[in-house]
C-alpha positions in Angstrom: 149.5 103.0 66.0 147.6 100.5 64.4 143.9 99.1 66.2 144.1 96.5 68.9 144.6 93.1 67.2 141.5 91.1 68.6 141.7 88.9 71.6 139.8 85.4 71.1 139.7 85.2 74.8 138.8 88.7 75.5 136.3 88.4 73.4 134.9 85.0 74.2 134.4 86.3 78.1 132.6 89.2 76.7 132.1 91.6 80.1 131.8 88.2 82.2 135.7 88.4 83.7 135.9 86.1 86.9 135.1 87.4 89.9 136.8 84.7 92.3 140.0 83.3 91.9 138.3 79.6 91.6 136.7 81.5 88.5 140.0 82.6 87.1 141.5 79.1 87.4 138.7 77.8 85.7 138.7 80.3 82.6 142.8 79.6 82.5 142.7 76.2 82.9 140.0 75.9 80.2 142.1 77.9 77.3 145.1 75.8 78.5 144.5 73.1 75.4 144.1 76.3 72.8 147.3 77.6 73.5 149.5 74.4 74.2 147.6 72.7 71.1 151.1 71.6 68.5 153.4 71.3 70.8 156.8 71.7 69.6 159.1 68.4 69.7 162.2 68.6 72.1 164.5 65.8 73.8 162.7 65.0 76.7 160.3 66.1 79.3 160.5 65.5 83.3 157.2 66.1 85.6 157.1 67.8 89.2 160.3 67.4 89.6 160.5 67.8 93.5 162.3 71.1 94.2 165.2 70.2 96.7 165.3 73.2 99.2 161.5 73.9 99.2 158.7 72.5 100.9 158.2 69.1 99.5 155.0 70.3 97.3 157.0 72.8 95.2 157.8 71.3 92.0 158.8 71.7 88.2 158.6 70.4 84.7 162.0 70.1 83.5 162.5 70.3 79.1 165.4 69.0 78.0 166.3 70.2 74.3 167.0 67.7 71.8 170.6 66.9 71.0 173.9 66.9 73.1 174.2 69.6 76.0 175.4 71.0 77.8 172.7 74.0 77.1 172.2 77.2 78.8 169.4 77.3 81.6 166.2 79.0 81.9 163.8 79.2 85.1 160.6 80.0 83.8 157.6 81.4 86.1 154.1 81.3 84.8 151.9 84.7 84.6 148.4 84.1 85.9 148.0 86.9 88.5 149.5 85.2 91.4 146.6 83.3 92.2 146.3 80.8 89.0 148.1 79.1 85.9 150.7 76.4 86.1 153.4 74.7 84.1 150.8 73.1 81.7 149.3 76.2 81.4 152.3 77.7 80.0 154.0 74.3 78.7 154.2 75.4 75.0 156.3 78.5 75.5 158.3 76.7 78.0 158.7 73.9 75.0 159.6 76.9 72.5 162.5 78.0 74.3 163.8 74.1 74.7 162.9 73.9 71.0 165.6 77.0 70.5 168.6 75.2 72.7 167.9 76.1 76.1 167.0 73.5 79.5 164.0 75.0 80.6 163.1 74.6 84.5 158.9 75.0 84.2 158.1 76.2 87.6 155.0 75.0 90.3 155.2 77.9 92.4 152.5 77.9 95.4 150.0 80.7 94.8 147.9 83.4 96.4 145.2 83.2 98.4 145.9 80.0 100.0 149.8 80.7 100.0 150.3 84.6 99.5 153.4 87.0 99.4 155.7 86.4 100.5 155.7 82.3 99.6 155.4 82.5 96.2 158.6 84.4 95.7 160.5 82.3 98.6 159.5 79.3 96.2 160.8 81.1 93.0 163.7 81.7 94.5 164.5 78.5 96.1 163.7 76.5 92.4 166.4 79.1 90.5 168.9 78.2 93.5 168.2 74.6 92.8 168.5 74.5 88.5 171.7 76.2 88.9 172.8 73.4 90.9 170.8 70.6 89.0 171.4 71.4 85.6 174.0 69.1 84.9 171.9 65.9 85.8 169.3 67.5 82.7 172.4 67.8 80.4 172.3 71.7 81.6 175.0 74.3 82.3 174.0 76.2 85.3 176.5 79.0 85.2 174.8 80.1 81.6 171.1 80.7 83.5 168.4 83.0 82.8 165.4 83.7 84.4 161.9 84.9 83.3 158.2 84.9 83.3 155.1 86.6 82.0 152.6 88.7 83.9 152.8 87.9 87.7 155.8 85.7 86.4 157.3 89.0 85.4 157.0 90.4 88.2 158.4 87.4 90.1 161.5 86.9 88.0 162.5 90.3 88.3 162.1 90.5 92.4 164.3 87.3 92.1 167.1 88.1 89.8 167.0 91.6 92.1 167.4 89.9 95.3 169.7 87.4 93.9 172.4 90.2 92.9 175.1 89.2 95.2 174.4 85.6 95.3 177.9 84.0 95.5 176.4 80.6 94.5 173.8 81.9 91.7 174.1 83.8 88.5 171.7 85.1 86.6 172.9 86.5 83.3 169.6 87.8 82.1 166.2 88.1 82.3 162.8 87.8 79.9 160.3 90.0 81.5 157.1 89.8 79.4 154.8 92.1 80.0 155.3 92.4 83.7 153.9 94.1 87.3 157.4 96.0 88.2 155.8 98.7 90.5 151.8 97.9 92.4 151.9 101.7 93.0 151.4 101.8 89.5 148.8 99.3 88.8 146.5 101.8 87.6 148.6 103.3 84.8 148.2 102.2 81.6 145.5 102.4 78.3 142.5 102.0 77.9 141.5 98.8 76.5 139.8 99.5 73.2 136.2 98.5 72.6 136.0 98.0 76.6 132.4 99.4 78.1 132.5 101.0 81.3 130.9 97.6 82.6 134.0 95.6 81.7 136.1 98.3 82.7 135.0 98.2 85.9 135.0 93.9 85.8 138.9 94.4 84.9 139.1 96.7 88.2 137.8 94.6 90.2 139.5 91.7 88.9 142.6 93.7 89.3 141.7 94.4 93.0 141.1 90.7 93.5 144.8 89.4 92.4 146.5 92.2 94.2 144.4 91.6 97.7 145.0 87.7 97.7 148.8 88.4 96.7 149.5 91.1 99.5 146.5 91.3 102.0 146.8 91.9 105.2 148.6 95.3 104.9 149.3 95.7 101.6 149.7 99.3 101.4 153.1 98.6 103.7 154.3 96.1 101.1 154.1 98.2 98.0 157.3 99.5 98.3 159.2 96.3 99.3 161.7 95.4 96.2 160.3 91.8 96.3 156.6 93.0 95.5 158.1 96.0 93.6 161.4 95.3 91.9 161.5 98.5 90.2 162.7 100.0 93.2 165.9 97.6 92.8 166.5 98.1 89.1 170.0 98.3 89.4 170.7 95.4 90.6 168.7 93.1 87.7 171.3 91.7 85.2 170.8 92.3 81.5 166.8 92.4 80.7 165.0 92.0 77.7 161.6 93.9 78.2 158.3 92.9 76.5 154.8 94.0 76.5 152.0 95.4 73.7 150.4 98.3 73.4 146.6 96.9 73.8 148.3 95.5 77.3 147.2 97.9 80.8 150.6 97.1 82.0 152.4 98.7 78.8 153.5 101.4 81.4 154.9 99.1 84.1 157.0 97.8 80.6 158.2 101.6 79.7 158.6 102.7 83.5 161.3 99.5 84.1 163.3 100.1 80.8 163.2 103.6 82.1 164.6 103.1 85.2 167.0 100.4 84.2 168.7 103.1 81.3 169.0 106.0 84.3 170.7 102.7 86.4 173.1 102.1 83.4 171.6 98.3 83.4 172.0 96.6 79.4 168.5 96.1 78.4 165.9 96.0 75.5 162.2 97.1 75.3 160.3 95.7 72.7 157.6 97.0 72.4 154.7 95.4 70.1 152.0 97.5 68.7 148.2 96.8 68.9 149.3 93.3 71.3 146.9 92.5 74.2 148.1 91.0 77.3 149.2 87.6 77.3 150.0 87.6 73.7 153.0 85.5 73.5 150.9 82.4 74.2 148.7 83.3 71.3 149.8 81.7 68.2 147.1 82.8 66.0 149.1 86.5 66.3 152.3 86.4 63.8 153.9 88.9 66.8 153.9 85.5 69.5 156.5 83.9 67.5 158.3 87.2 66.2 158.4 87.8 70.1 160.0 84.2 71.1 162.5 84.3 68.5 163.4 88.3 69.7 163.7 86.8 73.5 166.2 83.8 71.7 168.1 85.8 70.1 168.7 88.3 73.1 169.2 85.0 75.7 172.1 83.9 73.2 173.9 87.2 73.5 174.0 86.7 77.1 174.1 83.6 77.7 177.0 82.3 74.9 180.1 79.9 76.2 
């Protein structure tokens, strides 16, 4: 295995991680122009879009690709620990996979601590309900749908596709989980981080600690188990998943732990797995593996998702 490639955000917040979540939605919020910087050109783009079935503030970006439909659909749900991020943090890899041919449903999910578990799943699962049955105003074909996310998105994108198994109105023919929380139990597992000192190893604890309490607190020892906190304990029921995470990442066990699961469950699936990649990686441009990474993800969404 090769050394860690760098992190220029890693490295820029030295041992200073956030400590409250208004700090974490600073720090992302202030890297959002770095990684959406070029954005890729597509056919059009629709803003908080109100999500019919949800409460009234749940919205998303819509992408429409550019050319004539009608494209296959993916729900995308932005990483950022369940209590930060957004569509614009995340617009440029919502825009890559428009880019490749698919109407991308960018979602607005309400977040931890001011909305926590189990809201922002309800929302996720509401806004997959409703592009399967708006995709054809966007050009879209909602029985070819997808779902995924990164990080907390991950972890919300598998819960849904799980508990939307028997759906008779949805279909989700696969999922993208990048680097994903599958099991809390298991939030601890993983590498060490190289390079980190025991000060920022204990930061990245506590930060940890922080994301998981605002997410599940009161009683979240009850809730670890639950398949919508913890879909690994519902792997058989996810459709065809395409598993991503590096090996610089904590959460490269939660990656190998779901691909092992969904192989004993007889579930189609691929784990890619890429060496020396921190978390968040996909967003990073400046790595060559970020778009080696998308174009994987294409190439496995057009498998499952052909006419």
């Amino acid at each position: 295995m090769t050394d860690p490639a760098p992190n220029p955000m890693a490295q820029m917040m030295g041992a200073n991680l956030p400590e409250t979540v208004e700090d974490m939605r600073r720090l992302l919020d202030g890297f959002a122009g770095m990684l959406n910087a070029g954005l890729p050109e597509v056919g059009a783009f629709h803003e908080k879009v109100p999500v019919a079935g949800s409460p009234a503030d749940v919205t998303t970006d819509v992408i429409v690709p550019a050319g004539d439909g009608p494209w296959p659909v993916l729900v995308y749900l932005h990483g950022g620990g369940w209590v930060c991020g957004s569509p614009t943090t995340h617009k440029k890899l919502a825009h890559r996979f428009a880019e490749a041919g698919y109407l991308v449903f960018n979602v607005d999910y309400r977040m931890a601590p001011e909305h926590p578990f189990p809201t922002p799943f309800e929302d996720c699962l509401a806004a997959v309900r409703f592009a399967a049955k708006a995709a054809s105003q966007y050009g879209g074909d909602g029985s070819r749908l997808a779902i995924g996310g990164d990080s907390a998105g991950g972890n919300l994108s598998a819960a849904v596709a799980s508990a939307l198994h028997d759906d008779p109105d949805v279909r989700i023919a696969a999922t993208l989980l990048l680097y994903g929380v599958f099991d809390f139990a298991e939030m601890g597992a993983g590498p060490d981080v190289a390079g980190a000192t025991p000060e920022m190893v204990a930061a990245g604890e506590k930060l940890v600690d922080l994301m998981v309490g605002s997410y599940l607190d009161p009683g979240r020892d009850d809730k670890m188990r639950d398949p919508r906190v913890s879909p690994i304990h519902l792997a058989e029921r996810l459709p065809p998943s395409h598993v991503m995470c590096g090996t610089a990442d904590p959460l490269v066990a939660q990656a190998h732990a779901l691909a092992e699961r969904l192989k004993a469950s007889g579930v189609a699936h691929e784990l890619e797995i890429y060496d020396g990649m921190p978390h968040g990686f996909a967003q990073m441009e400046f790595f060559p593996q970020a778009r080696e990474s998308i174009d994987r993800m294409v190439a496995f969404l057009r498998t499952h998702l052909a006419s």
